[in-house]
N, C-alpha and C positions, 0 to 999 in steps of 0.2 A: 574373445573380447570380454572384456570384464569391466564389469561396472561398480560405481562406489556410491553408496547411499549417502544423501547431503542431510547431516542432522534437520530433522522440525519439531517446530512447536506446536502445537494444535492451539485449539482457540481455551481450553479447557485448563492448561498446563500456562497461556499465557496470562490468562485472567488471574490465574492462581500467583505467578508470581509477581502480577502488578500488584495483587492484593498485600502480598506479605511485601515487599516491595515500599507500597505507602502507609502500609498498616490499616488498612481501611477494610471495613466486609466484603466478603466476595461477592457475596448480593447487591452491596455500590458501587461496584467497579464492574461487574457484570450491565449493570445498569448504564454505567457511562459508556459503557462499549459498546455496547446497543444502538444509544440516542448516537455516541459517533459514527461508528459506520452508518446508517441511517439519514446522518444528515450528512454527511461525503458523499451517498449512495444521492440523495435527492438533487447539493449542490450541481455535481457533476453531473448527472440526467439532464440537468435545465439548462448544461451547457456552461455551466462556471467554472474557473479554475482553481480549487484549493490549495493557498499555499500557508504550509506550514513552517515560518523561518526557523532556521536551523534545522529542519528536518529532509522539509522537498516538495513537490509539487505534483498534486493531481489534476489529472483533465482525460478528457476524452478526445479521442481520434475517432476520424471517421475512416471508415473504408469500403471501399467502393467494390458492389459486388463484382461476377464473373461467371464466365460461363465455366461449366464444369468439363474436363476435357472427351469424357467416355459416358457419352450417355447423353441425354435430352436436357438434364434439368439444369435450372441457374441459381448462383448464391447470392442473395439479395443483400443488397449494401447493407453494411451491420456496425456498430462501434463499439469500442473497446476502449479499455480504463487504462490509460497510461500515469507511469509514478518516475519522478525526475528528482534522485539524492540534489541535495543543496552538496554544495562542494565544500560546506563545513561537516558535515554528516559524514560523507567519505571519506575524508580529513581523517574523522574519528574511528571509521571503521580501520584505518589504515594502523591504526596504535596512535595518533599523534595528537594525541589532545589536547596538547599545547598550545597547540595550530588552530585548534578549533574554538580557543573559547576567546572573547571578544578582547580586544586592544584597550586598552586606558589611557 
């Protein structure tokens, strides 16, 4: 069985090419990245849902723990960060970005 590695970006390589990107320091855009994640990380802890048009949508799911099958102990209900493309976003991922940019 063979497996194929899915290209990444690291957070390092992606700051770097927003920088050159908007032309901006890497130290302000390091910065904006920061205060973003940070305030996604806080909105969605408090239970809101970010949504960014044309991008997608964050929120949080709850899930409900469970007993473990082999053994004593149990997995206590815990949430997780779920991310919902806008179907213009996908649109674009698809090559068609035609489709994706707004009507006149």
């Amino acid at each position: 069985m063979e497996t194929t590695k899915t290209p990444r970006v690291n957070k390092r390589e992606f700051i770097s090419r927003v920088a050159t990107r908007s032309k901006l320091p890497i130290r302000v855009v390091n910065k904006v990245y920061e205060s973003l994640v940070g305030e996604l990380t806080g909105a969605v802890s408090g239970g809101e849902a970010v949504v960014l048009t044309s991008f997608g949508r964050f929120y949080r799911q709850d899930h409900k723990g469970h007993k473990v099958r082999f053994g004593k102990s149990n997995v206590d209900d815990y949430v997780v960060l779920k991310f919902s493309a806008s179907s213009s976003f996908n649109r674009r991922l698809g090559g068609h970005e035609d489709d994706a940019s707004p009507r006149t």
